[in-house]
N, C-alpha and C positions, 0 to 999 in steps of 0.2 A: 600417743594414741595408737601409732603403729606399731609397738613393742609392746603391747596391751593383746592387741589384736594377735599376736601372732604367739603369744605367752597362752591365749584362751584354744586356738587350734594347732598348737604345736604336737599335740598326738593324734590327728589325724593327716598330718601333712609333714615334710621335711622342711626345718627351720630355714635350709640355704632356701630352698624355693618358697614360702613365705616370703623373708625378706625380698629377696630379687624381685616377685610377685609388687609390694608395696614397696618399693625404691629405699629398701633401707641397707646397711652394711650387717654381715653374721657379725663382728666385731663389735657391731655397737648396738647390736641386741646385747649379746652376749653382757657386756659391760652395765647395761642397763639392768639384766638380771641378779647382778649380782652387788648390785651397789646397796646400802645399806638403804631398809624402810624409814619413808619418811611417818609422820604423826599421823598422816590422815590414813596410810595403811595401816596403822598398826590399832588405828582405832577402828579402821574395815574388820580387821581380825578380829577383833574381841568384840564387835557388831553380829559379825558371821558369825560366831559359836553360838551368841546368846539365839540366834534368829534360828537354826537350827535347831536348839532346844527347846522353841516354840511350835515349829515346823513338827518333831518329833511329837513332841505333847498332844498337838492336832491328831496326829497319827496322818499325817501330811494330805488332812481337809481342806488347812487355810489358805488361803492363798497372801497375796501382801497385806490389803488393808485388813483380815483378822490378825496376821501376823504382828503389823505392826502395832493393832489397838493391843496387843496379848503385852508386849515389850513397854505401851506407855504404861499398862496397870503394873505392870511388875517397875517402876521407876526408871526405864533406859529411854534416855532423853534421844530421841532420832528423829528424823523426817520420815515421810511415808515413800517421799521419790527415792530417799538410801536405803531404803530396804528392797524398793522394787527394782533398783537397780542391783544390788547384791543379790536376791535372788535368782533374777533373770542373767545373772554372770555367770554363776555356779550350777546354773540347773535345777530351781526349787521351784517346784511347780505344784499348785494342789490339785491331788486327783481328783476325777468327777463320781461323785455320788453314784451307786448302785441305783438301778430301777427305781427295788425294791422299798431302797432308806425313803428316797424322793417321795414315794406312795404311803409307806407309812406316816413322814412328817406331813403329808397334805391331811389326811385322815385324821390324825394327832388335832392341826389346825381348823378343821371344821368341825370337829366333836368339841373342841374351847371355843367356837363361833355359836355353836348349838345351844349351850349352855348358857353365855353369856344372852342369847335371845329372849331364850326360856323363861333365865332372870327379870328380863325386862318385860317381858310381856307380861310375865304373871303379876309384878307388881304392877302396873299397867292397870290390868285388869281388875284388883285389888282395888286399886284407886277410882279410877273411871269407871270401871265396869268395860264391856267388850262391845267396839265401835262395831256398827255390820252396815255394809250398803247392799239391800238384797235388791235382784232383779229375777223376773219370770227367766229357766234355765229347763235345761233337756238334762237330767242327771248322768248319764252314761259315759257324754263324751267330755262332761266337766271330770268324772273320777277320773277317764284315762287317760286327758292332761295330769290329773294331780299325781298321779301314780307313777309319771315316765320317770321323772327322777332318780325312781327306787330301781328302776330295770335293773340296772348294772351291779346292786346290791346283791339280786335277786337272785338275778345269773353267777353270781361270783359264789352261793349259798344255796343253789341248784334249787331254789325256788321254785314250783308250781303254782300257778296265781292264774284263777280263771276267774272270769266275769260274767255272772249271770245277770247283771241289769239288765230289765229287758227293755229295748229301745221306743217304745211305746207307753212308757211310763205319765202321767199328767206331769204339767210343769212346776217344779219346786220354785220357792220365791226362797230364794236364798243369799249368802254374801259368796260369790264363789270361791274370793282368797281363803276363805275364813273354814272355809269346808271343804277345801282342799288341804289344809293344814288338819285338820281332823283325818282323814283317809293317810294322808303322810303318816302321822302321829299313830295311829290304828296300825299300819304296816310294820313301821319300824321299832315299834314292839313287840310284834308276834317275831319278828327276826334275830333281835336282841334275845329274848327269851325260853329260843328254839334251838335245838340244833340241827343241821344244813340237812335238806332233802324235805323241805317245812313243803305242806301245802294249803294252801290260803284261797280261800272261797268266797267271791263278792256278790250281796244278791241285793233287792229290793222289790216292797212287792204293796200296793196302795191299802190301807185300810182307813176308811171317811176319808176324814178331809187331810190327812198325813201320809209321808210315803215313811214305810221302814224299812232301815237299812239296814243288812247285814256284814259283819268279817268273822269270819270263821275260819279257824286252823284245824288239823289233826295233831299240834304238838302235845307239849309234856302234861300241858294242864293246869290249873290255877287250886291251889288248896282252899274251903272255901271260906274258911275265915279271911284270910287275903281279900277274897274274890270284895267282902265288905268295906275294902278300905283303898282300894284299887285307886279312887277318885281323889284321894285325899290329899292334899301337895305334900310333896315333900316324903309320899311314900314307896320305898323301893320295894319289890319283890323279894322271894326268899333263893328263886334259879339261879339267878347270877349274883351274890352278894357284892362282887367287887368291882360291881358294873361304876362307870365312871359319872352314870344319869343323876340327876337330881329328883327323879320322882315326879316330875313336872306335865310332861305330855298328857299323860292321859286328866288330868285336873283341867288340863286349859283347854280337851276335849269336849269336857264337859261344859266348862262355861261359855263354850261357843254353842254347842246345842242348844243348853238352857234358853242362852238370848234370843237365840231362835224361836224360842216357847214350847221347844221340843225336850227330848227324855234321852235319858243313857244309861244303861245296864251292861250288865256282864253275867254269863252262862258257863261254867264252868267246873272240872272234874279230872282229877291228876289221872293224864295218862290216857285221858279221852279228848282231848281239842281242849279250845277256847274259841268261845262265839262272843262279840260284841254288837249289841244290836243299839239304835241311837231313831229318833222319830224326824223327821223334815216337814216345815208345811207346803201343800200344795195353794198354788197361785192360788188366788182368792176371786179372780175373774173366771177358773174354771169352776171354781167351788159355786157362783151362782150361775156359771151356765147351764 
């Protein structure tokens, strides 16, 4: 082990002081270097190149345990401790990830998180129809709980996003989750479908026994045969063709309103905004008061 040691820092130090250092003779370093490889070195050797070759391939991402799963798929029979130890002999070490990659693959895994919800909910939905537990709600400061999420979109997209709900609104009887995921779905549409510098305008305003709600953009516009099919699962837009959406959000918009016993439309003209406006009922204890 002490002629291991001293073969591994022999170019940053002098071999006589090594040995002296761990009580060995130069003599019988010396002789230990040059005696012939036994099997298990010589199986190190043709271990190290293949491991290298996996190392390279990474473009040296991996660290041991991809390395060595890389060496079981390709047939080389090894432990995972003889790799980490040959790596960590030689200096193979995997670099760490950019920011950047980090942010992209989180982004990457929540846009497949998104989609598989989508899934499930619409068929969900389909089946059961759309569960809601409403309660008597103040609308304003439910939107901008549901809205915090998007900040960081928003800002990243130089968003403008004002809220005219006015705080004096009657109490909506609603399911909060459920109409918070509609505002969600509402936003992150007009963002997908715009390009950066969007500005997006939130209102409401009582008519009888309903509150209607507005989102309104100044982006590119909705053509308006589209504007007809908007709701309809499974259909995408013509702005981003290679968008990675299923078409889903704005359908399972709708069938949250609907259960509500409310309405949803869409207003729209290339080049001029898009406005989505949707109905909410107000409490039914204010509606006989």
């Amino acid at each position: 082990m002490s002629y291991q040691i001293i073969e591994i820092h022999r170019e940053v130090g002098r071999v006589e002081r090594l040995c002296r250092a761990l009580g060995v003779s130069v003599s019988g370093y010396y002789a230990w270097r040059t005696r012939p490889p036994r099997q298990r070195q010589q199986t190190d050797a043709v271990l190290l190149t293949e491991i290298r070759a996996a190392y390279q391939a990474s473009r040296g991402l991996y660290g041991s345990p991809r390395i060595h799963a890389a060496l079981r798929q390709q047939g080389v029979r090894c432990s995972r401790k003889r790799v980490a130890r040959l790596m960590h002999q030689h200096g193979i070490h995997s670099r760490p990830l950019p920011r950047k990659v980090l942010e992209r693959m989180q982004e990457s895994n929540q846009r497949q998180l998104d989609l598989i919800n989508s899934l499930i909910d619409t068929h969900a939905a389909e089946i059961w129809g759309i569960t809601l537990h409403p309660k008597p709600l103040t609308l304003r400061p439910l939107v901008t709980s549901a809205i915090a999420d998007l900040l960081p979109m928003m800002e990243r997209e130089h968003t403008q996003l004002e809220n005219r709900i006015p705080e004096d609104l009657p109490l909506v009887e609603v399911d909060p989750l459920q109409l918070a995921r509609v505002y969600q779905n509402l936003l992150a549409n007009a963002l997908k479908h715009n390009p950066p510098g969007l500005k997006i305008v939130l209102d409401a305003q009582p008519e009888g026994d309903w509150i209607r709600c507005t989102v309104a953009d100044d982006g590119v516009g909705i053509e308006p045969e589209q504007c007809e099919r908007l709701f309809d699962p499974y259909f995408r837009g013509k702005s981003k063709p290679k968008s990675v959406g299923l078409g889903l959000g704005l359908y399972l918009c709708q069938q949250i309103i609907e259960a509500h016993g409310g309405q949803i439309g869409v207003r729209s003209q290339l080049k001029q905004g898009t406005l989505f406006w949707f109905t909410l009922p107000v409490n039914s204890r204010q509606i006989s008061g």
